[in-house]
C-alpha positions as CSV (number, residue, x, y, z in Angstrom):
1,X,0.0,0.0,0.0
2,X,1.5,3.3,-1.0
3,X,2.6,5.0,2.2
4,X,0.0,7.8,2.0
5,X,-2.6,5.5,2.5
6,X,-1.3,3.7,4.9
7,X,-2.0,6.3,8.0
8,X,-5.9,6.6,6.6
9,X,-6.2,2.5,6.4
10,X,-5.0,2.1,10.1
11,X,-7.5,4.7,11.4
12,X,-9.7,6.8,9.7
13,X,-10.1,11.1,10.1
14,X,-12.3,12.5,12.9
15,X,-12.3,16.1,13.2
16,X,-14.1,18.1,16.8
17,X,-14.5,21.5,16.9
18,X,-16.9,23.5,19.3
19,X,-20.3,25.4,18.7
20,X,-22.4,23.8,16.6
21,X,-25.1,25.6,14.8
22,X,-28.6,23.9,15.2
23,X,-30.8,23.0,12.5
24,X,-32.9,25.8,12.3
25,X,-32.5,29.1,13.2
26,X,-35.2,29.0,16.3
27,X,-34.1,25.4,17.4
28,X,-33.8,25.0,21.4
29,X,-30.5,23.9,22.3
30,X,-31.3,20.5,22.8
31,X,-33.4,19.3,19.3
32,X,-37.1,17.4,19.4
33,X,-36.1,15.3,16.7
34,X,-33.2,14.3,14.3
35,X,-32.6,15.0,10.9
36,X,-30.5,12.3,9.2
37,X,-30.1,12.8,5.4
38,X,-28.1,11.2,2.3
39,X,-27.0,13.5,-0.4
40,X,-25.0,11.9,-3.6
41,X,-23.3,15.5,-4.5
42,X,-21.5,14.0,-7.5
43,X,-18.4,16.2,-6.7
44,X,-15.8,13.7,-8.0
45,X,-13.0,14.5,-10.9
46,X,-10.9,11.8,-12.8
47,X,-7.4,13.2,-12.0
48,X,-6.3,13.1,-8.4
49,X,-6.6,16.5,-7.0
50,X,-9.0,17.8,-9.4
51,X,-12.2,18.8,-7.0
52,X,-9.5,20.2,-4.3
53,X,-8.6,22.8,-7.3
54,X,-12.2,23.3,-8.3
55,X,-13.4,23.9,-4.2
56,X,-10.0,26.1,-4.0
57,X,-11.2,28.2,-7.4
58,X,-14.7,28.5,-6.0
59,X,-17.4,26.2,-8.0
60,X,-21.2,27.6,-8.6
61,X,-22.3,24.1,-8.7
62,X,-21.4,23.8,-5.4
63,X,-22.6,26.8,-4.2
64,X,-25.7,25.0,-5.4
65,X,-24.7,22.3,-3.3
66,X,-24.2,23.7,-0.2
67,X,-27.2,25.8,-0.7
68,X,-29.7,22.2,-0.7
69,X,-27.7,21.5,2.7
70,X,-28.4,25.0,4.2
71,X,-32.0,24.7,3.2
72,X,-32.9,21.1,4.4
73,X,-29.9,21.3,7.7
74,X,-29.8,17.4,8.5
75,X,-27.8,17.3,11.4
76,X,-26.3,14.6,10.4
77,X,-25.4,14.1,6.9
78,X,-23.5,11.5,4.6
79,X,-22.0,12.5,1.3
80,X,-22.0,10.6,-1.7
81,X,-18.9,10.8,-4.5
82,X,-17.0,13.7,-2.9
83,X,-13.1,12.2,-3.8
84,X,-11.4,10.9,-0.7
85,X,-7.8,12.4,-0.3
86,X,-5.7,11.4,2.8
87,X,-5.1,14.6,4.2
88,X,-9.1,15.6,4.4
89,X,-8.6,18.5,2.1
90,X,-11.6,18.6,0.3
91,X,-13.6,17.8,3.2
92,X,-12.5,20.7,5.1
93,X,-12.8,23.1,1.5
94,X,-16.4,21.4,1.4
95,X,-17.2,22.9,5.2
96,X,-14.9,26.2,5.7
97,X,-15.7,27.9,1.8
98,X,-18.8,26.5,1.1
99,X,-21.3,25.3,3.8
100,X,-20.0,27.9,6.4
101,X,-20.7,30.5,4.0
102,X,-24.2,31.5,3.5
103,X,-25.6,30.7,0.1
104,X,-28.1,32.5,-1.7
105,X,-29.4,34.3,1.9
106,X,-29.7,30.9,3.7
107,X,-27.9,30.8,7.2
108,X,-24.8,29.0,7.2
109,X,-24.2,25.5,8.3
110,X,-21.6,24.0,10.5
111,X,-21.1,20.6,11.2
112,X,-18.3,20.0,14.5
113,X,-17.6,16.5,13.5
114,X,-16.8,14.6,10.5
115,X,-15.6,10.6,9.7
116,X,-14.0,9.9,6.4
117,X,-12.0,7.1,5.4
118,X,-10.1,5.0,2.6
119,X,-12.9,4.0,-0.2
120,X,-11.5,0.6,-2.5
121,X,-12.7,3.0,-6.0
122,X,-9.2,3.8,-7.8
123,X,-7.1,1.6,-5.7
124,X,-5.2,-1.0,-7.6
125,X,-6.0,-4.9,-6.8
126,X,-2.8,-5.9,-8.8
127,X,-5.3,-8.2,-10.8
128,X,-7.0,-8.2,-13.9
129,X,-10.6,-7.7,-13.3
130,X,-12.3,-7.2,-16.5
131,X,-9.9,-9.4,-18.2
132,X,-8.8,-7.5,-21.3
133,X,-5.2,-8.4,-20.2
134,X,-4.2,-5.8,-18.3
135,X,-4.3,-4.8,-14.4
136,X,-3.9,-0.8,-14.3
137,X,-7.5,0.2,-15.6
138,X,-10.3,1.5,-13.4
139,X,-11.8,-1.9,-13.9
140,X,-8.9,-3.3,-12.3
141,X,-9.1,-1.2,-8.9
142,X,-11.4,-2.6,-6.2
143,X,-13.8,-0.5,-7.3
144,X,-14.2,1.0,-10.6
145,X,-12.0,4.0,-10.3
146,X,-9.1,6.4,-12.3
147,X,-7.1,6.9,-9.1
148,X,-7.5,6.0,-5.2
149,X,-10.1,7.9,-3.6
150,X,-12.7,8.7,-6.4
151,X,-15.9,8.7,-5.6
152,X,-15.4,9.0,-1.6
153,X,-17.7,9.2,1.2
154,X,-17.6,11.9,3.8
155,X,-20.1,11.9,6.8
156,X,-20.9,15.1,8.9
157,X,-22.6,15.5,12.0
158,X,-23.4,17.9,14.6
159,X,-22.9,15.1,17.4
160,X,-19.8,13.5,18.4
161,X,-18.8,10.5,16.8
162,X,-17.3,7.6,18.9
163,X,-14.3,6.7,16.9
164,X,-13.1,4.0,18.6
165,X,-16.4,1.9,17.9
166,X,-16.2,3.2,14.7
167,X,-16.6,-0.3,12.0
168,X,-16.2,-0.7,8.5
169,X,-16.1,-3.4,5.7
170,X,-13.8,-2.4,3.1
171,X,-11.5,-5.1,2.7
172,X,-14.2,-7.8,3.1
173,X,-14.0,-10.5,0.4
174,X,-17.3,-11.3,-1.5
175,X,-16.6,-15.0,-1.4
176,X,-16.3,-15.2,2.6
177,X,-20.4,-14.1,2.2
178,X,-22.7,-17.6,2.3
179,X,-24.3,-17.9,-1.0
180,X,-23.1,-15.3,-2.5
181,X,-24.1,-14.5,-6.3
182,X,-20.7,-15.3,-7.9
183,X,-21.4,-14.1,-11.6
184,X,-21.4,-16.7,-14.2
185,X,-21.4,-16.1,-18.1
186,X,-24.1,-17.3,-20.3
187,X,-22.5,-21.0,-20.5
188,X,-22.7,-20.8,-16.5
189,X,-19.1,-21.0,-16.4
190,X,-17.7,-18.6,-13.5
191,X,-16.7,-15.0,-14.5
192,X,-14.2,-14.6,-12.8
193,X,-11.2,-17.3,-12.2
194,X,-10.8,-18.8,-8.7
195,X,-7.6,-17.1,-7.6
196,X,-9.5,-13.5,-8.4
197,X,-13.1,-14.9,-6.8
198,X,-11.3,-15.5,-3.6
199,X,-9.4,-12.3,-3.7
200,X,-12.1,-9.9,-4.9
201,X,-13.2,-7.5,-2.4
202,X,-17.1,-7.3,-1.9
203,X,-17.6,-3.9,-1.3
204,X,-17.1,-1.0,-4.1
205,X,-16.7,1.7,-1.8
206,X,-16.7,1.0,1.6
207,X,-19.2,-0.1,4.5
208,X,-18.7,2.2,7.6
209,X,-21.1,1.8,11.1
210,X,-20.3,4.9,12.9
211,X,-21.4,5.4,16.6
212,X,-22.8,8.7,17.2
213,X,-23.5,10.3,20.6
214,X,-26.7,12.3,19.9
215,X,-28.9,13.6,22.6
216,X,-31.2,11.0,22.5
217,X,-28.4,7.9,23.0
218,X,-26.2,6.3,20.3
219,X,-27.0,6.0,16.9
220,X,-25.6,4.0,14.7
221,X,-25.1,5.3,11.3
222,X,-24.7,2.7,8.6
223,X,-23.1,4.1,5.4
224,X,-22.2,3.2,2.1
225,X,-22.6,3.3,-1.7
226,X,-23.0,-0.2,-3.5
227,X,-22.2,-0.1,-7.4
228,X,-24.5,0.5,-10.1
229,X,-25.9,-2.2,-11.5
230,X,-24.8,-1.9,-15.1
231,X,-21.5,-1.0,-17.2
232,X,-21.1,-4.9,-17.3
233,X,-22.3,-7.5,-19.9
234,X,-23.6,-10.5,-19.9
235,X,-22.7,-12.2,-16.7
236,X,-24.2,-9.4,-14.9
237,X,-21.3,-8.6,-13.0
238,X,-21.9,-5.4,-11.4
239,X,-25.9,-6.0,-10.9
240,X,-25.2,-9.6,-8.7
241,X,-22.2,-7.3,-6.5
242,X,-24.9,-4.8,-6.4
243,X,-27.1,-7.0,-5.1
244,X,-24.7,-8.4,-2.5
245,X,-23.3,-5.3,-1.1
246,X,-26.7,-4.5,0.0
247,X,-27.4,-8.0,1.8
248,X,-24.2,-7.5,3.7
249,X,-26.0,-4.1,5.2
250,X,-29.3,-6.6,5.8
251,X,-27.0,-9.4,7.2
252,X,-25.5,-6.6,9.3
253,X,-28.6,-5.3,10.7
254,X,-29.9,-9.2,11.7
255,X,-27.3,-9.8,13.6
256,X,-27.0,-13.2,15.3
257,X,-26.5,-16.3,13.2
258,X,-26.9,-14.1,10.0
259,X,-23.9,-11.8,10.6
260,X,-21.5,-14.7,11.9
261,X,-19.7,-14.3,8.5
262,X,-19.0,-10.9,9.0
263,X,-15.7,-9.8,9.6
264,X,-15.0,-6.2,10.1
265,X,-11.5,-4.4,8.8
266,X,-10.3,-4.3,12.4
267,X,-10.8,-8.0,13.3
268,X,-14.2,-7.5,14.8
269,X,-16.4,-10.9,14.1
270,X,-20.5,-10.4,13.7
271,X,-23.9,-8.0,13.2
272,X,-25.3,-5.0,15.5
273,X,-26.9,-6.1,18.4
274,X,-30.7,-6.5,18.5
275,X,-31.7,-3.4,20.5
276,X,-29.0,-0.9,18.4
277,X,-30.9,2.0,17.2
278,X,-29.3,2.7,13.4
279,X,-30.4,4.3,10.3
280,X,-28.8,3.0,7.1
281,X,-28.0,5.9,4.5
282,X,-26.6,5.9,1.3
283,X,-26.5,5.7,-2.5
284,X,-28.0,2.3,-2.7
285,X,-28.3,2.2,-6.8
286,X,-31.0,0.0,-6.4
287,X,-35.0,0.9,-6.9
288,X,-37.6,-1.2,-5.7
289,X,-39.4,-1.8,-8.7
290,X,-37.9,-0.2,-11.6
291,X,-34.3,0.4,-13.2
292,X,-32.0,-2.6,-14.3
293,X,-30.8,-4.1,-10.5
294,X,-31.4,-7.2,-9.2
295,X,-35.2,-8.2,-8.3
296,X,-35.5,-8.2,-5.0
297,X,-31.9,-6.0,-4.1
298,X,-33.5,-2.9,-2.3
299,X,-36.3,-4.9,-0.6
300,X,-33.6,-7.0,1.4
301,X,-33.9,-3.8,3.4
302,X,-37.3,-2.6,2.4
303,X,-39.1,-5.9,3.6
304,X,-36.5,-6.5,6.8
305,X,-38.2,-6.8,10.1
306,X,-35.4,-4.2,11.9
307,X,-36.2,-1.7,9.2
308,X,-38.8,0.8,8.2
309,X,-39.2,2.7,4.9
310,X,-40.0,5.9,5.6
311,X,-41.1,6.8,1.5
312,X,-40.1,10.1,1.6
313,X,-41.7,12.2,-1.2
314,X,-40.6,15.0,-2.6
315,X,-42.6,18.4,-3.8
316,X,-43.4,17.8,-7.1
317,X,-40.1,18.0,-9.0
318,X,-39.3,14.7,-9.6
319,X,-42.8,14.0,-11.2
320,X,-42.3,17.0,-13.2
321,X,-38.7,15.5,-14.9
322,X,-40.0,12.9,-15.4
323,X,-42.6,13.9,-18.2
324,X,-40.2,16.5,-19.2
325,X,-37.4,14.0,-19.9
326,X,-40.0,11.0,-21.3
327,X,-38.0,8.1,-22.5
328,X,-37.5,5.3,-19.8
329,X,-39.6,6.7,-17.6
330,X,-42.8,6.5,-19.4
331,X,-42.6,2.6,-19.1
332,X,-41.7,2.9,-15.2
333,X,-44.1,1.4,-12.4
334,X,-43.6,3.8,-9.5
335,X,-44.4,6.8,-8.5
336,X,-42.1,9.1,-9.6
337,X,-42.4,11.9,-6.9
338,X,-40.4,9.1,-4.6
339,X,-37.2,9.5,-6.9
340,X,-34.1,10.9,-5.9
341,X,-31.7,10.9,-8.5
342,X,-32.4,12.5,-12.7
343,X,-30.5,10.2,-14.8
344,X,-32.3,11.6,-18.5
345,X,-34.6,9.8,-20.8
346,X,-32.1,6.7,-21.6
347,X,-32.1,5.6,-17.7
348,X,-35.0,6.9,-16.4
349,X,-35.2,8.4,-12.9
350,X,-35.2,6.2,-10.2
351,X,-35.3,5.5,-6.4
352,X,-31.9,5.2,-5.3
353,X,-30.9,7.0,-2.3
354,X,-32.4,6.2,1.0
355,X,-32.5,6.4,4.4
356,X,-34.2,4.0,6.5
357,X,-34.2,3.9,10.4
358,X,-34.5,1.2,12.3
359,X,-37.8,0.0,13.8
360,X,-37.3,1.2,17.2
361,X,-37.2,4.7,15.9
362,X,-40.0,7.1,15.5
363,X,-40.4,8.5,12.2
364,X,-41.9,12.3,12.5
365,X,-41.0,13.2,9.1
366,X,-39.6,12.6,5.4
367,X,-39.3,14.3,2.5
368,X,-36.8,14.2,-1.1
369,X,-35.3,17.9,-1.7
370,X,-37.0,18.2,-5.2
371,X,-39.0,21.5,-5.5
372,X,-41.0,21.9,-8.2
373,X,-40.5,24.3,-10.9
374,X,-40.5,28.0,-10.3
375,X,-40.2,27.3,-6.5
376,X,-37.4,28.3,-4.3
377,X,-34.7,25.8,-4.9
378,X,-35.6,24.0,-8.1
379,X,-32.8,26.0,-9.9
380,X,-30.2,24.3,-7.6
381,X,-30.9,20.4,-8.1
382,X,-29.0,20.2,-11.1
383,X,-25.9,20.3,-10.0
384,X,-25.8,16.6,-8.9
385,X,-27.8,13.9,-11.0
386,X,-29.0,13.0,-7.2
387,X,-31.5,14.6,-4.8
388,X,-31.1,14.7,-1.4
389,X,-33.5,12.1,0.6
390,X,-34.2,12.8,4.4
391,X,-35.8,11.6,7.5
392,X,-37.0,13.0,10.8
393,X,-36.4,10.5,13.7
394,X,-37.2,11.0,17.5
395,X,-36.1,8.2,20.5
């Protein structure tokens, strides 16, 4: 592992700093309820460095950015595709330029705490993946990626985190999971030779469970950001890894016999316990009944006993893309006020990002930041192809 990385592999970045700002501007000092959100910001670049030098130049589209997060103020918050580096840069360009600066007369944001970590996109496996001879593509990294880092996750949070409870699943190898979908090709031959099967790691990005102190008692915020289900061909690839990065987070949340196979990157064996309170958030890529993943991937969390579905809905903008942009989504089942991410006429837009608490949890409140047109806001979607989903949880 290139020295760099090494520090951020052994233990990951958490940042404290005092006075938080609440929520809302009229907020008591200690909160009614929780706002936990997932935001895909699509703020990644294909050379290393490149959103550092677009956050340092000052960026509109993230002005835009910054501007959803000031108007919906989760207080805690994971980000979606914002490039990993090791020394935090971004992340702290992200806070100090952008959310701490008022945006289009909101009230600026501050978030004391942040986790971020190693991702596996852009890091080389040494192996050929996609099998066209070679082993330094973006096919070849752990997960598709042009350099180590792309594609990153960041989580923010008003509330400290516990660090040293902190879990995550990078390194976890697909074939340790029971069952797992191995892809086959057409002949039902295996896709991928036994010496890469057994080395391939199962998750894209990363899996992280990280304990947060809120006012209410510990959280547990479950976080990550499976790969799409497509760029693949026949054998599927990318839809059956899909599928099984979102069983490990079901596996995860069962606990007991179901989470025996789970190994965590620091040695730790097993599932949360039964009574943990936890809200899973992240890029999912998976909809529950249309779009190109695996039947059945999503609702391994939709239909799980420990989880709820919240359906947030947003206000009219989603609905409205959708007959604007025509194409896929005039053959799609669902309503499309529940989608969260605009993906054009070829894809369709889908329901992708969630955020799902855990049964023990109240839900007060949901929603999918996708104003309608001509309201405040709808001008500042389009700078992700994602919308932000949230939910309002009390204890």
């Amino acid at each position: 592992m290139d020295p760099r990385w090494m520090a951020m592999a052994l233990a990951a970045m958490v940042v404290g700093c005092q006075n938080p700002m609440p929520r809302a501007m009229t907020d008591s000092a200690k909160p009614t309820s929780i706002r936990v959100a997932s935001y895909n910001i699509a703020l990644n670049d294909d050379a290393p460095g490149g959103v550092i030098a677009r956050l340092e130049a000052g960026d509109d589209s993230v002005r835009q950015i910054a501007a959803v997060i000031q108007s919906v103020r989760p207080d805690v918050l994971l980000l979606n595709e914002l490039d990993f580096d090791p020394a935090g840069r971004a992340a702290e360009l992200l806070q100090t330029r952008y959310l701490a600066v008022g945006q289009f007369a909101l009230a600026p944001i501050d978030y004391p705490y942040r986790y971020l970590a190693p991702v596996n996109t852009g890091e080389p496996s040494g192996l050929d993946l996609d099998g066209d001879g070679g082993v330094d593509g973006p096919n070849d990294a752990w997960g598709f990626g042009r350099h180590p880092g792309q594609y990153g996750m960041l989580l923010l949070s008003r509330f400290p985190l516990d660090a040293a409870r902190v879990r995550s699943f990078r390194e976890l190898r697909w074939a340790a999971m029971p069952d797992a979908l191995r892809p086959r090709l057409p002949d039902g031959s295996a896709y991928y030779p036994e010496a890469i099967w057994t080395a391939l790691r199962l998750s894209s990005k990363s899996v992280w469970d990280v304990p947060i102190a809120t006012p209410f008692g510990p959280l547990h915020v479950l976080a990550s950001h499976p790969t799409p289900p497509a760029f693949d061909g026949p054998e599927d690839r990318n839809g059956a890894r899909n599928h099984d990065e979102i069983r490990l987070l079901a596996d995860y949340v069962s606990g007991g016999a179901a989470a025996t196979w789970l190994i965590d990157d620091q040695g730790r064996r097993g599932g949360l316990e039964n009574d943990a309170r936890f809200v899973i958030l992240g890029d999912l890529n998976a909809d529950p009944v249309d779009g190109s993943s695996r039947d059945q991937a999503i609702r391994q969390l939709l239909d799980h006993p420990a989880v709820q579905d919240p359906q947030p809905r947003g206000a009219g903008g989603g609905a409205q893309a959708a007959a604007r942009d025509g194409g896929a989504n005039l053959t799609q089942r669902a309503d499309p006020d529940h989608d969260t991410s605009d993906f054009g006429p070829r894809v369709g837009n889908l329901r992708v990002d969630y955020a799902l608490p855990s049964r023990q949890l109240k839900v007060l409140g949901s929603g999918v930041f996708w104003p309608a047109d001509g309201t405040p806001g709808a001008d500042w979607v389009s700078a992700s192809d994602h919308r932000m989903v949230w939910v309002d949880i009390g204890f």
